[in-house]
C-alpha positions as CSV (number, residue, x, y, z in Angstrom):
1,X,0.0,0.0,0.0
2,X,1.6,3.3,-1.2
3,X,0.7,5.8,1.7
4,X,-0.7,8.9,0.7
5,X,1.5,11.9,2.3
6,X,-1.1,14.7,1.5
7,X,-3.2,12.5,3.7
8,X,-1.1,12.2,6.5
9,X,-0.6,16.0,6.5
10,X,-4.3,16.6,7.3
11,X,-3.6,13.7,10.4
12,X,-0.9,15.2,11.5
13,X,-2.8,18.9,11.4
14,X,-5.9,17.9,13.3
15,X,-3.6,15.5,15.6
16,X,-2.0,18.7,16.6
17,X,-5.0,21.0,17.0
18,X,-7.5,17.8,18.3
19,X,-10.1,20.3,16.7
20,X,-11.4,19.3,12.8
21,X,-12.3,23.3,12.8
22,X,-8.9,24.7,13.6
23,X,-7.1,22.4,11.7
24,X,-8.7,23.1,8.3
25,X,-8.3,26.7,9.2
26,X,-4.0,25.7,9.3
27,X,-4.7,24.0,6.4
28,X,-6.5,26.6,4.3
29,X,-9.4,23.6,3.5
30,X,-12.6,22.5,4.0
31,X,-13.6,21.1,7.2
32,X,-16.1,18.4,5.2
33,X,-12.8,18.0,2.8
34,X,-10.5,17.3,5.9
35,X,-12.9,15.2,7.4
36,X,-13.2,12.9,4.5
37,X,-9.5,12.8,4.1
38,X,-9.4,11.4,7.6
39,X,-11.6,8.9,7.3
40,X,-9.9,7.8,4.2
41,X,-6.7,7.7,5.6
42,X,-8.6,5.6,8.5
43,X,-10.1,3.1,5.7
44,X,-6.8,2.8,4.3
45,X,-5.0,1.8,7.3
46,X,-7.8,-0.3,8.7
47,X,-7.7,1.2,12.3
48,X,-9.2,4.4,14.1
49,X,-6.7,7.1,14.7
50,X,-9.5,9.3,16.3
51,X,-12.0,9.4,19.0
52,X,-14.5,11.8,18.1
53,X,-17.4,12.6,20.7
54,X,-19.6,15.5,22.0
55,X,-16.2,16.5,24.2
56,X,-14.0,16.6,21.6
57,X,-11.4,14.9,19.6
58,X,-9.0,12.5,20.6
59,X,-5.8,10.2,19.2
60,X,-6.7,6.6,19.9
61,X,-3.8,4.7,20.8
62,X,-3.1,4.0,17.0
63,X,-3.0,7.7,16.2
64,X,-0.9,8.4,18.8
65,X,1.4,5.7,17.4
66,X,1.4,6.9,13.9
67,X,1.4,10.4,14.7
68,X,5.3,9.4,16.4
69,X,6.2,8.4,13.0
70,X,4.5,10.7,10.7
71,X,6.2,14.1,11.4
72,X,9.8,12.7,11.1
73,X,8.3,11.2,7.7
74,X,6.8,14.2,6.7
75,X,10.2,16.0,7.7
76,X,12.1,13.7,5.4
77,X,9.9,14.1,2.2
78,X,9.4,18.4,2.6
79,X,13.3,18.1,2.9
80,X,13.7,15.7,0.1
81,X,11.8,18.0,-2.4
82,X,13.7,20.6,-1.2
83,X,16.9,19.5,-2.0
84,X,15.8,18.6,-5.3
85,X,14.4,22.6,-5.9
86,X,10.7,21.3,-6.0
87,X,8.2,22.0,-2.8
88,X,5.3,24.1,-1.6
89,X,6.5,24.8,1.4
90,X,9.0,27.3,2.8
91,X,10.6,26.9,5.8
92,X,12.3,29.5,7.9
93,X,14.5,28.4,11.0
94,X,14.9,30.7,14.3
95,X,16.5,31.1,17.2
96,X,14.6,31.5,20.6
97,X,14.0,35.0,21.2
98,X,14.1,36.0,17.7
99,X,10.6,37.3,16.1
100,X,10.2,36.6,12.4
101,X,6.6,36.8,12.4
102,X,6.5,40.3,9.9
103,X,9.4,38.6,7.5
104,X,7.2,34.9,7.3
105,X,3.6,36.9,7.4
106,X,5.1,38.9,4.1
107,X,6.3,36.6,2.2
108,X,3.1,34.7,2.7
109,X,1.0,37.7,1.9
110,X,3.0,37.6,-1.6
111,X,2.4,34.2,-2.5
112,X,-1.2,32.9,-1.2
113,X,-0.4,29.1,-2.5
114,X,2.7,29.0,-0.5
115,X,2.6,27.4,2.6
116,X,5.0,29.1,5.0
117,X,6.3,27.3,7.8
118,X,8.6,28.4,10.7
119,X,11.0,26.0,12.8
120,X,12.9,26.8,16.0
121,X,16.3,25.5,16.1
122,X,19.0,25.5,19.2
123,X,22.3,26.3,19.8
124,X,23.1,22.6,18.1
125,X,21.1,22.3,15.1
126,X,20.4,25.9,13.8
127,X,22.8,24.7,10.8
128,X,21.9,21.2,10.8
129,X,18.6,21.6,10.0
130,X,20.0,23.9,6.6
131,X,22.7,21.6,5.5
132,X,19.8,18.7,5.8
133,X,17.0,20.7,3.9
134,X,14.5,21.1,6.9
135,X,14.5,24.7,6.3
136,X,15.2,26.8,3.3
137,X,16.6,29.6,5.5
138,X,17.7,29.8,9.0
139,X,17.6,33.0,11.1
140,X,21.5,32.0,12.9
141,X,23.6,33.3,16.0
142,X,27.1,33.8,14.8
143,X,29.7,32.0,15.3
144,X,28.1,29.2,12.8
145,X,30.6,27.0,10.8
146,X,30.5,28.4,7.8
147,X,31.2,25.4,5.4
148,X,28.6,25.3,2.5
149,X,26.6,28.2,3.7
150,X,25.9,31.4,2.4
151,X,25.4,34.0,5.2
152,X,24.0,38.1,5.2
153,X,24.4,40.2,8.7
154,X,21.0,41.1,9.4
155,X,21.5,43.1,13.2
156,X,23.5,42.9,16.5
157,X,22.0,42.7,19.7
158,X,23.2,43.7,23.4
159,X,24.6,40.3,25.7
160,X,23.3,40.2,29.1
161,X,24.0,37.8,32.4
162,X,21.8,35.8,33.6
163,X,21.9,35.1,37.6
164,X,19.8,34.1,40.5
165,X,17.3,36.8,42.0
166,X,19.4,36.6,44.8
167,X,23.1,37.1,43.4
168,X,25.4,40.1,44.3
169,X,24.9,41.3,40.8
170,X,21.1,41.2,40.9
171,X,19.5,44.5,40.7
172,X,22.7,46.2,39.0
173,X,21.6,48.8,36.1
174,X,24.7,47.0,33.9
175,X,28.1,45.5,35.0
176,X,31.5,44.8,33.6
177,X,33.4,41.6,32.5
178,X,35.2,42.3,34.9
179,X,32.7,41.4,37.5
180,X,31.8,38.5,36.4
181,X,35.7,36.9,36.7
182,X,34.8,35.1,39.9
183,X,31.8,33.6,38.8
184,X,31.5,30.2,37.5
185,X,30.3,30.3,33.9
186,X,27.5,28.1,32.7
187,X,28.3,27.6,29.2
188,X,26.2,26.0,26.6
189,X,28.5,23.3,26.3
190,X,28.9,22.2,30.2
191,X,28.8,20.8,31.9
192,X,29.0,17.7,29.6
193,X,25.4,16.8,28.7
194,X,23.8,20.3,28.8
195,X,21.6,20.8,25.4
196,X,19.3,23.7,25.5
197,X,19.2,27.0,27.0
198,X,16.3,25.9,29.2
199,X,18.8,23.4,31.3
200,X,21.2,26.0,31.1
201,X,19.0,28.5,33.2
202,X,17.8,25.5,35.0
203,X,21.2,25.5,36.2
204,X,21.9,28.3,37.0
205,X,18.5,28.7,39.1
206,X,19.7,25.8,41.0
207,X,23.4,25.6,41.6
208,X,24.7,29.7,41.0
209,X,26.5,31.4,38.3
210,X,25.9,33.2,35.4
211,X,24.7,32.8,32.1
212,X,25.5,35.1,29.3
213,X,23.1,35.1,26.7
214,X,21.4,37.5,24.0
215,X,19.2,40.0,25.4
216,X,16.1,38.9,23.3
217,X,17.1,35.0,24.6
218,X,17.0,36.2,28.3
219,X,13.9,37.9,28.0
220,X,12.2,34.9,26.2
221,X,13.2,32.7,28.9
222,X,12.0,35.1,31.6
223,X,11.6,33.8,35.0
224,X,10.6,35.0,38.1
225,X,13.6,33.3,40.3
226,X,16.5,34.7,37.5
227,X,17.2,38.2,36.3
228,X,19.5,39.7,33.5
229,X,22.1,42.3,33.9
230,X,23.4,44.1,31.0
231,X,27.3,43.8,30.3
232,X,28.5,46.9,29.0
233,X,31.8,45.8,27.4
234,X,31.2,42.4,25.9
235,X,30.3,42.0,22.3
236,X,27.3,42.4,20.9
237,X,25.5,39.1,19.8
238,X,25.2,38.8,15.5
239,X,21.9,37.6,14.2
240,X,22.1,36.6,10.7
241,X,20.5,34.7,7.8
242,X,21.9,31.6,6.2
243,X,21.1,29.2,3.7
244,X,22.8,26.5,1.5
245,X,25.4,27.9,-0.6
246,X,24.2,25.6,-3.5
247,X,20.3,26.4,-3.1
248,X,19.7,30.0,-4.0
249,X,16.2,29.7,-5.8
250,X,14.0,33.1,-6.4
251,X,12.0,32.3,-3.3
252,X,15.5,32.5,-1.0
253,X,16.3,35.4,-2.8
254,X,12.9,37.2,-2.2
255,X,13.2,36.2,1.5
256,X,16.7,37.5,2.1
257,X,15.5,40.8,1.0
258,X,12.4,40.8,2.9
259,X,14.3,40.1,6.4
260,X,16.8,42.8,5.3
261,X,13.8,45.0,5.3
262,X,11.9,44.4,8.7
């Protein structure tokens, strides 16, 4: 049985959403034409990926098993065609903290078939996923490797640290360096095992230190038991764009233009 992809799309929509409404509404379809799809997809595979009642919609235990496979599979075939210069999708990559809602809602006001997807990355994928062909574009945080990538400064941004409510430093209008010699630096990369900027700050929050990180990072992650202080004489963070030095369709073209803009 060849499995219909378009199909699995609409699962993985209303999977998402647990709503048939909202889900069509993502989609830009029907609800009756979503529906149907479903159920096709349902006849197809011989089981019931949704419970669907007076209080709502629900994955059975089958959907929730094939909704586990599906958006890797999905992943795979939008990155496939994109290698290969044929898609309808365009997919920008971000870093946490930065917005690129006006850049994504233009570009999709300019094309109305296109869909326009957004993916955040981290610290260890934000080039993975280009090299790979998750996204056309990624919104990066400089230093990247720059091997096979193409890359246009787009702005800078102020560096902050990060520390307990109740450090020495909290409360401080900015500070030095300088001041933070003596303190123990959680870095990105250890201790050995720490992946995301959410276990960093974890950290931090727990066991002391600071954490310098971009201003828009610090505020994303706001918490009430850690505050940033601005550090006057650090560099600034560089937000760029990248994309595969061998893809440079019309669409990445349009796109690098429109971010240069907003």
């Amino acid at each position: 049985m060849d499995l219909d992809l378009r199909k699995l799309r609409y699962f993985v929509a209303v999977a998402e959403h647990l709503n048939f409404g909202r889900a069509a509404e993502a989609l830009h379809i029907a609800q009756p034409v979503l529906s149907r799809q479903v159920r096709a997809l349902e006849a197809e595979l011989k089981v019931q990926l949704f419970d669907r009642s007076s209080k709502g919609t629900a994955l059975t235990p089958a959907g929730e098993r094939l909704l586990t496979d599906a958006r890797p599979l999905l992943a795979q075939s939008a990155a496939l065609l994109r290698r290969v210069g044929v898609a309808d999708t365009f997919t920008v990559g971000f870093m946490p903290g930065l917005i690129v809602t006006p850049a994504v809602r233009l570009l999709s006001s300019r094309h109305p078939g296109l869909r326009v997807d957004v993916l955040r990355t981290t610290w260890e994928d934000q080039v993975e996923v280009i090299h790979d062909g998750r996204v056309d574009v990624g919104y990066v945080r400089l230093p990247v490797p720059l091997d096979g990538l193409r890359v246009t400064p787009l702005f800078t941004e102020p560096r902050v640290a990060v520390v307990p409510a109740t450090h020495r430093l909290a409360g401080k209008e900015s500070v030095l360096e300088a001041d933070l010699t003596s303190e123990r630096r959680v870095q990105h990369t250890a201790p050995p095992g720490f992946r995301s900027v959410e276990e960093k700050l974890e950290h931090v929050a727990m066991h002391g230190g600071v954490a310098i990180l971009p201003l828009s990072t610090a505020l994303f992650y706001s918490r009430d038991d850690l505050v940033h202080v601005p550090i006057e004489d650090i560099s600034p963070n560089e937000v760029a764009l990248a994309w595969a030095e061998h893809r440079h369709t019309p669409l990445i073209a349009e796109f690098i233009e429109i971010a240069r803009q907003v």
